[in-house]
TIZA-163544 format. One record per atom (N, C-alpha, C): y, x, z; residue in one letter. Coordinates in steps of 0.2 Angstrom, whole numbers, padded with zeros to 4 digits, always signed. Layout:
TIZA-163544
YXZA ...
end
This chain:
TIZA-163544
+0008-0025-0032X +0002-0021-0030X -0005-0025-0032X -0009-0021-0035X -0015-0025-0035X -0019-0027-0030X -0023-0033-0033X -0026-0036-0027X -0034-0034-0030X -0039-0034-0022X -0045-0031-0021X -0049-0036-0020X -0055-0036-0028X -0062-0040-0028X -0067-0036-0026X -0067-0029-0022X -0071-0028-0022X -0075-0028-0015X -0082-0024-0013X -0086-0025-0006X -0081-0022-0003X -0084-0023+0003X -0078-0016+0008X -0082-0012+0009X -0089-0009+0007X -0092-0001+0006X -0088+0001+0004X -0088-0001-0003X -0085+0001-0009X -0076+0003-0008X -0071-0001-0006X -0065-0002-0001X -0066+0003+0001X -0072+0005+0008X -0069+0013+0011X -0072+0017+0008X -0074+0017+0004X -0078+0023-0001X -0072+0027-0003X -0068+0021-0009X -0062+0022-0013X -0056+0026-0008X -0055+0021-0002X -0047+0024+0001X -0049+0032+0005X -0056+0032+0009X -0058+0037+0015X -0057+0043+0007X -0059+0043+0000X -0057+0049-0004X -0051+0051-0008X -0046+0044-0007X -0040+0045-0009X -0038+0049-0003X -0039+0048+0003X -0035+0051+0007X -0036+0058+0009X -0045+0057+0009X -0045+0066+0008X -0043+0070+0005X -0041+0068-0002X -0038+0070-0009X -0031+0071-0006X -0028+0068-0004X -0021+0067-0005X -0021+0074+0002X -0024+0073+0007X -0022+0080+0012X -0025+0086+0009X -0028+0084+0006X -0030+0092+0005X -0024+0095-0002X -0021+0092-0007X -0018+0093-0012X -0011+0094-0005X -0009+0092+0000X -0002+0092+0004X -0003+0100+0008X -0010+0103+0008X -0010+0106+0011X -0008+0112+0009X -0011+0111+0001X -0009+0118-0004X +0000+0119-0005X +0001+0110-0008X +0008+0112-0008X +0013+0115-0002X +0012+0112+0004X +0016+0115+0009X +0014+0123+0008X +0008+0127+0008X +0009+0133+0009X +0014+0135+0001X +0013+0135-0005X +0014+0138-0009X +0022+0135-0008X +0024+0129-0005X +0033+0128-0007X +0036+0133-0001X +0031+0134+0004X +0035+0137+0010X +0036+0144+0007X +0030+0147+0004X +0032+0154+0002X +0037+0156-0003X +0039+0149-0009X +0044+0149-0014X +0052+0148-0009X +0052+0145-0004X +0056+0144-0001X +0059+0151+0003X +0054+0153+0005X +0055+0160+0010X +0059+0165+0005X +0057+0167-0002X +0061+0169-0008X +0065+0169-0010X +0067+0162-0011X +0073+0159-0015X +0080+0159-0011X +0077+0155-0005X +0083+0152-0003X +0086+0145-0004X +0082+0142-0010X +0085+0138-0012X +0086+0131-0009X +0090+0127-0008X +0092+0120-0003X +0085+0116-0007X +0084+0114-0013X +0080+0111-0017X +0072+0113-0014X +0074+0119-0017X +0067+0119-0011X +0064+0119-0005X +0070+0121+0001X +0068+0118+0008X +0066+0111+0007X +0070+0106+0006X +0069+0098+0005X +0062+0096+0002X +0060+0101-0003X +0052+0099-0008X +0050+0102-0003X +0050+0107+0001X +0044+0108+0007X +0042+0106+0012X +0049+0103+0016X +0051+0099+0021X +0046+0090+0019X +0048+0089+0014X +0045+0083+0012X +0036+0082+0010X +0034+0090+0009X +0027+0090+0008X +0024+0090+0014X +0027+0094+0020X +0026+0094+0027X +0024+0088+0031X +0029+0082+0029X +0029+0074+0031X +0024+0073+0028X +0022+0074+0020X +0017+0070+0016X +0010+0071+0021X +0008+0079+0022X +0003+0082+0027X +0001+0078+0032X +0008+0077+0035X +0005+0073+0042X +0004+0067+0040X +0009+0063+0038X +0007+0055+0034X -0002+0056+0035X -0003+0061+0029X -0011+0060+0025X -0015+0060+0032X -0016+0066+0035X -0019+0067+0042X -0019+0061+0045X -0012+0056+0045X -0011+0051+0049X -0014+0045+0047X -0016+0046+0041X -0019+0040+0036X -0028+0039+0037X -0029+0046+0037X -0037+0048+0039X -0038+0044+0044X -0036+0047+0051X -0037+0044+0056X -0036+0037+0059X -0032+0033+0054X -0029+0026+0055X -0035+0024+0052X -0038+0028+0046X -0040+0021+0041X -0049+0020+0046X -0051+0026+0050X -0056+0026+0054X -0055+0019+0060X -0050+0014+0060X -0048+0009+0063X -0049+0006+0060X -0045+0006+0053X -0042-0002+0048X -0050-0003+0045X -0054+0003+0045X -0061+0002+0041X -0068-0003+0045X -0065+0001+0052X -0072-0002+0057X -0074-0009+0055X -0080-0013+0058X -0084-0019+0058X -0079-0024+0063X -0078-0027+0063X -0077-0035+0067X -0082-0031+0073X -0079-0032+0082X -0080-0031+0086X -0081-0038+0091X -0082-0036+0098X -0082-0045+0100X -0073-0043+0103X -0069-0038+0103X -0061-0037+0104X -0058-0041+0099X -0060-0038+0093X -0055-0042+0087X -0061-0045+0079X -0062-0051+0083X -0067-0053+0079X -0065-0055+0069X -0060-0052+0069X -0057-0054+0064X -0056-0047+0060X -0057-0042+0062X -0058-0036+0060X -0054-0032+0062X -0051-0023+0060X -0045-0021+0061X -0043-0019+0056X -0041-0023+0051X -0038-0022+0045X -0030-0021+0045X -0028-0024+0049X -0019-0024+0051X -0018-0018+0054X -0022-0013+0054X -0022-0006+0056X -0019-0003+0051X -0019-0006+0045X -0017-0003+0040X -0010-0003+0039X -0009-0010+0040X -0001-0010+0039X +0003-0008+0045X -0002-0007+0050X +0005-0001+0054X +0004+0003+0051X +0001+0007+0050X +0002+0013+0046X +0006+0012+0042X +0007+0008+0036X +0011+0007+0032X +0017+0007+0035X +0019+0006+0038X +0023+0005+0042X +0025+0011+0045X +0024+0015+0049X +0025+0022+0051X +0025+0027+0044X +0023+0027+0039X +0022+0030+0035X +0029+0027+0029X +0032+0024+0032X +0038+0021+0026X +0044+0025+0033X +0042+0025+0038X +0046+0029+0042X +0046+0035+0043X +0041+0038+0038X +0040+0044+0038X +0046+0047+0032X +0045+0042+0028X +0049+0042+0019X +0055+0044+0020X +0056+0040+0026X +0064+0036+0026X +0068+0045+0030X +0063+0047+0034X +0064+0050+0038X +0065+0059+0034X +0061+0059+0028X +0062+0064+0022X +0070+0063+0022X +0071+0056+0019X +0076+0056+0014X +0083+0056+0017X +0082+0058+0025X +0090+0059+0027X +0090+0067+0029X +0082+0071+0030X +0085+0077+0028X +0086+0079+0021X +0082+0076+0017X +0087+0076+0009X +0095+0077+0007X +0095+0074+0014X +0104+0069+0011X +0106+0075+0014X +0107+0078+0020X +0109+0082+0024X +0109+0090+0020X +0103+0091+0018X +0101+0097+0015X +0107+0100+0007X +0108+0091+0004X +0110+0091-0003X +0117+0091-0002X +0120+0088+0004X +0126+0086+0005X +0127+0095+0006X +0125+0096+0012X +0127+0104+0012X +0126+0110+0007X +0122+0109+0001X +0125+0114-0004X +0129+0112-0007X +0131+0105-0009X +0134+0101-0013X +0143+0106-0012X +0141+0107-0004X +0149+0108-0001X +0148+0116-0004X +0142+0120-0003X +0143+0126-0001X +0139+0127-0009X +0140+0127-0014X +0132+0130-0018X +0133+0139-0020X +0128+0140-0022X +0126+0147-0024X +0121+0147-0025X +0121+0152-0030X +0114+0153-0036X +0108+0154-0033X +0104+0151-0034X +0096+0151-0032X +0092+0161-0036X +0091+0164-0030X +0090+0169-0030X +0081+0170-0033X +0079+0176-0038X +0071+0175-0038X +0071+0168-0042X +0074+0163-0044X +0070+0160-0049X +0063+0159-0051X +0060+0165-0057X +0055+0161-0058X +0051+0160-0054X +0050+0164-0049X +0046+0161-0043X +0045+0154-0040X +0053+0153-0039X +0051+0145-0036X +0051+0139-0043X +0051+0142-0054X +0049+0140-0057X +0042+0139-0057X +0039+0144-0057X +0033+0145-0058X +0026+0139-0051X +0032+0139-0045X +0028+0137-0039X +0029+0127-0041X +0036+0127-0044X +0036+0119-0045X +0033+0116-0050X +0031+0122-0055X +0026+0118-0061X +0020+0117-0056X +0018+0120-0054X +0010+0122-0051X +0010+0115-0047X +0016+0113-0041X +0014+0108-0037X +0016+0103-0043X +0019+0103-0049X +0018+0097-0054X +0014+0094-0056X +0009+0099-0056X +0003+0100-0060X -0001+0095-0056X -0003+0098-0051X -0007+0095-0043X -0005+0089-0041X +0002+0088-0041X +0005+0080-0038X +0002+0075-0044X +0003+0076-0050X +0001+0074-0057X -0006+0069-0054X -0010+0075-0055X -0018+0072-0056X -0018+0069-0049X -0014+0069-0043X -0017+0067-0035X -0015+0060-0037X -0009+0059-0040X -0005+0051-0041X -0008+0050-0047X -0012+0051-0052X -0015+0048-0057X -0023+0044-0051X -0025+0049-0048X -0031+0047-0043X -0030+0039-0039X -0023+0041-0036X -0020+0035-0032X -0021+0029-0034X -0018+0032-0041X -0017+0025-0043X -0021+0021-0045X -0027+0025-0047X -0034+0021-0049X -0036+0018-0042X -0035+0022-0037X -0038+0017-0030X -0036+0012-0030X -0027+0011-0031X -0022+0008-0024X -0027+0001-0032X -0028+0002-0039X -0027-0004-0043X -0037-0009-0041X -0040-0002-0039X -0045-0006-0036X -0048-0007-0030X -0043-0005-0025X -0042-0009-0019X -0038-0011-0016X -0032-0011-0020X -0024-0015-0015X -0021-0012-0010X -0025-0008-0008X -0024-0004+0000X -0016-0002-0001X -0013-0004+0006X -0007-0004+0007X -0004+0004+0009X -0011+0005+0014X -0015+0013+0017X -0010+0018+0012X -0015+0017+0006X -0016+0024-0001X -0009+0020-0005X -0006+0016-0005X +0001+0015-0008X +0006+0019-0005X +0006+0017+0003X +0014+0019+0004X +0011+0030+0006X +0004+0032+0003X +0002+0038+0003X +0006+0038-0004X +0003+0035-0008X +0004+0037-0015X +0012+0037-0017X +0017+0035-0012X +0024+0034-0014X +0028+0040-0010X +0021+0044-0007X +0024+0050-0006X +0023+0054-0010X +0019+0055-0014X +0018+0060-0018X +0022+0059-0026X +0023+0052-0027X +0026+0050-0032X +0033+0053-0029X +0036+0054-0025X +0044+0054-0024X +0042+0061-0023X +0036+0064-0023X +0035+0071-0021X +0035+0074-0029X +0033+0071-0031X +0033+0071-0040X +0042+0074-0042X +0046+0068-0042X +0052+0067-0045X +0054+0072-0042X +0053+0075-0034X +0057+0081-0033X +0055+0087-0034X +0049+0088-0037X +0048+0093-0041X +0052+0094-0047X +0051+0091-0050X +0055+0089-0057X +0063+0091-0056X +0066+0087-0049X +0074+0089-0049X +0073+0095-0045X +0067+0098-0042X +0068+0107-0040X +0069+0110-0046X +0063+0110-0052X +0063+0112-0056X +0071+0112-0062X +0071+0106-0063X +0079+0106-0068X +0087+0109-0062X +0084+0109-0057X +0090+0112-0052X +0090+0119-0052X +0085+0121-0052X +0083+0127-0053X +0084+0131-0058X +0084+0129-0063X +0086+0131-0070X +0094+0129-0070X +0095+0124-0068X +0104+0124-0070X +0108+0127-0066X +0104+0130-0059X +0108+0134-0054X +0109+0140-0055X +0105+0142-0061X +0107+0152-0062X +0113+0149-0068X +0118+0149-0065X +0125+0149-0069X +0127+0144-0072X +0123+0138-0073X +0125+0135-0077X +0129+0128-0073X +0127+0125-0066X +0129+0122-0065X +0127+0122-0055X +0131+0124-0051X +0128+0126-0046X +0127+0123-0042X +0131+0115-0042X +0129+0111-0039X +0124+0107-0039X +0120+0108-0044X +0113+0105-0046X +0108+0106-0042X +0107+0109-0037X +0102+0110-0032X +0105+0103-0028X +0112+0102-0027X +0111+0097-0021X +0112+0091-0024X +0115+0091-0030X +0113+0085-0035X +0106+0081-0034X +0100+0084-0036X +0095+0082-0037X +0091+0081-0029X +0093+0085-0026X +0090+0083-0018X +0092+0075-0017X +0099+0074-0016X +0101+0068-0014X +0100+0061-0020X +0098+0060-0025X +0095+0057-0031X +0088+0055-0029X +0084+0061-0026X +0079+0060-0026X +0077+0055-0016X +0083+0058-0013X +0082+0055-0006X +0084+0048-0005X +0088+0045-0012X +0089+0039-0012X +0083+0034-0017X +0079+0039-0020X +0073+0036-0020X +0070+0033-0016X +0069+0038-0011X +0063+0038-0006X +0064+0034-0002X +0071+0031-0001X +0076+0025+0005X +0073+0020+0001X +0072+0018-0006X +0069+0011-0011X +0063+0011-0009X +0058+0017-0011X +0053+0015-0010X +0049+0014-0004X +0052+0019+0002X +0049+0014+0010X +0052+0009+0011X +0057+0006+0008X +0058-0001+0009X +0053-0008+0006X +0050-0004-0001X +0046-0010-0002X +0038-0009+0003X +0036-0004+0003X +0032-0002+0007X +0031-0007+0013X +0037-0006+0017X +0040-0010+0023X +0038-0019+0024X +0041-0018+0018X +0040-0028+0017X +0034-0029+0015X +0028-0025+0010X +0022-0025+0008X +0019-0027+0016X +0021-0020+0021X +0016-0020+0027X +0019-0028+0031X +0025-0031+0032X +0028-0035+0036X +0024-0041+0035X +0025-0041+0029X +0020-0050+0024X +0013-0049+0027X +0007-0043+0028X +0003-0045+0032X +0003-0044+0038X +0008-0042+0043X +0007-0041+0049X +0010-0049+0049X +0012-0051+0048X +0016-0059+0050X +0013-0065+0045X +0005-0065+0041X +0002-0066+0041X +0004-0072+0034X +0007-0068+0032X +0011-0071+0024X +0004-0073+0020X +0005-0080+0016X +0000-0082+0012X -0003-0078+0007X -0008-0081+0006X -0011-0077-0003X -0004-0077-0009X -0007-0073-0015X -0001-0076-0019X -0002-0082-0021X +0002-0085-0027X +0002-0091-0027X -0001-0092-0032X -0005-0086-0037X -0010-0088-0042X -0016-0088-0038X -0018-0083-0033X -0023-0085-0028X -0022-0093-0026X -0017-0093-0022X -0019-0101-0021X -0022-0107-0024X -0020-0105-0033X -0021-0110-0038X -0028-0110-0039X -0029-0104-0038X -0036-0101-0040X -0042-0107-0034X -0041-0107-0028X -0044-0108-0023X -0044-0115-0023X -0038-0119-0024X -0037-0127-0027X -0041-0128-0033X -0041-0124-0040X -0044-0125-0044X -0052-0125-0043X -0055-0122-0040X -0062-0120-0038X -0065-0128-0034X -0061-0128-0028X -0064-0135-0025X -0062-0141-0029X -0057-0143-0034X -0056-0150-0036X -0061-0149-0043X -0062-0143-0044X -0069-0143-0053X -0073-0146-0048X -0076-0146-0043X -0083-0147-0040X -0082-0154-0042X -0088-0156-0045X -0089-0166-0046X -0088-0170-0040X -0090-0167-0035X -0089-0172-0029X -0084-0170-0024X -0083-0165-0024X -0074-0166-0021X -0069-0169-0022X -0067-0174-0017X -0062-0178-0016X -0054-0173-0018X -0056-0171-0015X -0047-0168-0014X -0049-0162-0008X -0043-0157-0009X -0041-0152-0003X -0033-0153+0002X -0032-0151+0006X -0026-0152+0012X -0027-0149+0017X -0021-0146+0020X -0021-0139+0024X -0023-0134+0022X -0025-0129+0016X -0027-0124+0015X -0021-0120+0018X -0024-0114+0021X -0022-0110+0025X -0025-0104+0024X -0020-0098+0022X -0024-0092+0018X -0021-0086+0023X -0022-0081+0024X -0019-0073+0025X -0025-0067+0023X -0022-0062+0024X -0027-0056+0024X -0024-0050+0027X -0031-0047+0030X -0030-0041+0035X -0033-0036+0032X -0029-0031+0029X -0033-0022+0026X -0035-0026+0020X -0041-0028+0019X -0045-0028+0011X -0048-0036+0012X -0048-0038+0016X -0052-0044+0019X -0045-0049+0018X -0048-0057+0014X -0045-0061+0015X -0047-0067+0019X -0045-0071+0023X -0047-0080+0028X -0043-0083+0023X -0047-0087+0022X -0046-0094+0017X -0047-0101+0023X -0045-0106+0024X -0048-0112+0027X -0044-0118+0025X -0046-0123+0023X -0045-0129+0022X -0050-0138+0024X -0046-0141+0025X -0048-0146+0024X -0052-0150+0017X -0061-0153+0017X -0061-0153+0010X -0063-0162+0012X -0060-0163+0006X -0060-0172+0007X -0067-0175+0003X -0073-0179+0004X -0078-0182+0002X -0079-0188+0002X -0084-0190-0002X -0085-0195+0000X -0088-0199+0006X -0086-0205+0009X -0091-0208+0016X -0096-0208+0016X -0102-0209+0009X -0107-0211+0009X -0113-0203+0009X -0109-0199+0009X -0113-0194+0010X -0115-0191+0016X -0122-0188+0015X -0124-0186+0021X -0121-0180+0022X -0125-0177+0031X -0121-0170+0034X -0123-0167+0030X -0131-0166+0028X -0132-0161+0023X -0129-0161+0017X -0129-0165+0014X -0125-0166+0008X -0118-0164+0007X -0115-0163+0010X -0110-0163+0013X -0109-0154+0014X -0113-0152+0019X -0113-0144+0022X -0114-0140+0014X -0121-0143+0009X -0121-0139+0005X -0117-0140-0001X -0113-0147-0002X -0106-0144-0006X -0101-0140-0001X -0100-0140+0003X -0096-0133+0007X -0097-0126+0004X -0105-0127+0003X -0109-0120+0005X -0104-0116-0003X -0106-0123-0007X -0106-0120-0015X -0099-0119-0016X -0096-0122-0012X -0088-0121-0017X -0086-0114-0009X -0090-0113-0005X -0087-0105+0000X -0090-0101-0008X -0095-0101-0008X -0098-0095-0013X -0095-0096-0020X -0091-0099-0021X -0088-0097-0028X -0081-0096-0026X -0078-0099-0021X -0071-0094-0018X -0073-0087-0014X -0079-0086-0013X -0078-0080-0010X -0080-0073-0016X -0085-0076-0022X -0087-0070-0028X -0080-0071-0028X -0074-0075-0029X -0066-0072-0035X -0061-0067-0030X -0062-0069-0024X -0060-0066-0019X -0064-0062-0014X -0068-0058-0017X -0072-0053-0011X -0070-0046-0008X -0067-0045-0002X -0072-0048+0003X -0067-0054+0007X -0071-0059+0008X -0067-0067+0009X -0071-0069+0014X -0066-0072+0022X -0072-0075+0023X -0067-0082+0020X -0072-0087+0022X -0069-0096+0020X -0070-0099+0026X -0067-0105+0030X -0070-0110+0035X -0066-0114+0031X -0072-0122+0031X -0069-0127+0029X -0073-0133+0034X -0067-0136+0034X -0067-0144+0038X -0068-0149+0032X -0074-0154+0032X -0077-0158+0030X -0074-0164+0032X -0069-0167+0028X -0066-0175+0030X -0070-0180+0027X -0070-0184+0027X -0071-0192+0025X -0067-0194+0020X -0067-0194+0014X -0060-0198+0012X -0056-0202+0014X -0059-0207+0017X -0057-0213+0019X -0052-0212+0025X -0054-0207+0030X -0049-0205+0036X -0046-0200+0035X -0045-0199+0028X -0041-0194+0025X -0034-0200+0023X -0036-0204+0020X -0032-0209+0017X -0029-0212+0023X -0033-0215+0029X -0032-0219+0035X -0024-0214+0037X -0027-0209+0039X -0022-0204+0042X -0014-0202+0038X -0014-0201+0030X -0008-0201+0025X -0006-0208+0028X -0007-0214+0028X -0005-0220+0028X +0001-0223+0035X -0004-0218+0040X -0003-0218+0047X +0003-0215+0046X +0004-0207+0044X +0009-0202+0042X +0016-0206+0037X +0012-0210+0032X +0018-0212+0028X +0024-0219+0033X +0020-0223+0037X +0022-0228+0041X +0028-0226+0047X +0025-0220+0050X +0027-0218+0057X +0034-0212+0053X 
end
């Protein structure tokens, strides 16, 4: 997943339109798959409709969460409500999971029973259409999730990507079902519902790693050591300690100087090495703890004895 340099205006700019994107595109598919459904008959299509239905509420549920994960730092949670996001993340991979075992149920039961999918072009002509529209809504996606990270517009976008692939196995089930091979509707149901088991699983660990306040990666980290030891008067760094909640990262380390230095001297190399870890990493807050060298060394020595 990409990682996010940008403002957080900008942040909820990008997600609050993916998400309106995404429900207004769930809304059209649910009507047009339910009336190729009511048609057909076909198992492939109840399953594309049933899944468009989840996509719906997911999105609906995403609007409303991200009006939490977006807010300001309050005096309740000074740290923001950015972790509003990976529950969602979270609820929203059990939404997936929750598709893919009426998939399984749907596919398993034509599998035993099939028969030809009645009116074809119709439910041909309705699956290009939602191909078409799932197409450009996950081309959109992607462009946010790659310049925001958002966990929110991922595990949305992993709905309409796995909405994708069962269009495609509606559409090839569809065609192989007028005589040619009839168990192809329940084929591709179940193919497709064992995607959708893969992809709320990484979703799941994406939201768990911020909820449990899992570190930056480790080319960030490098990034944030490399920044403080360039500075000419930094001694050394110890204890950095990093997480991120929604789009927002905490950085905090201890930063090792010289003794002969004054407060201020002192506070404004802090100031300069926050503001170049925070342009590489924005939006960032930083705290950092000014040591002495010397009681940096005292203390290692203390540690290496004891």
């Amino acid at each position: 997943m990409a990682k996010s340099t940008i403002s957080t205006d900008e942040y909820a700019y990008w997600v609050r339109l993916a998400a309106i994107s995404s429900t207004s595109i769930a809304l059209i598919l649910v009507v047009i798959k339910l009336y190729a459904w009511l048609v057909t008959d076909s198992s492939a299509m109840l399953a594309s409709t049933t899944d468009s239905i989840l996509d719906l509420f997911a999105s609906i549920m995403s609007i409303v969460i991200l009006r939490f994960a977006l807010a300001p730092a309050d005096k309740e949670h000074s740290f923001g409500h950015g972790k509003a996001e990976s529950l969602a993340g979270l609820v929203q991979a059990a939404f997936v999971l929750g598709s893919a075992i009426i998939l399984i149920f749907s596919g398993v039961s034509r599998l035993l029973n099939p028969q030809p999918i009645v009116q074809g072009e119709v439910a041909i002509w309705v699956t290009i259409i939602s191909i078409a529209l799932t197409l450009c809504l996950v081309a959109f996606q992607r462009y946010v999730i790659k310049r925001t990270g958002s966990i929110i517009i991922s595990g949305d976008a992993l709905h309409y990507q796995s909405d994708l692939l069962l269009n495609l196995g509606v559409l090839a089930a569809i065609i192989l079902s007028q005589g040619i091979w009839l168990h192809a509707d329940g084929v591709f149901t179940i193919l497709v519902a064992l995607y959708l088991v893969f992809g709320a699983g990484q979703i799941m660990v994406q939201s768990v790693a911020q909820l449990m306040d899992s570190e930056l990666s480790d080319d960030e980290l490098a990034k944030i050591r490399a920044i403080v030891l360039n500075h000419g008067q930094a001694k050394g760094i110890h204890e950095l300690r990093t997480r991120q909640s929604g789009v927002q990262r905490f950085v905090q380390f201890h930063l090792e100087l010289s003794d002969d230095l004054s407060l201020f001297e002192a506070h404004s190399i802090g100031d300069e090495i926050e503001a170049e870890i925070c342009r590489l990493l924005a939006p960032c807050e930083v705290f950092i703890h000014h040591d002495p060298s010397s009681v940096v060394q005292s203390e290692q020595s203390k540690n290496a004895t004891s």
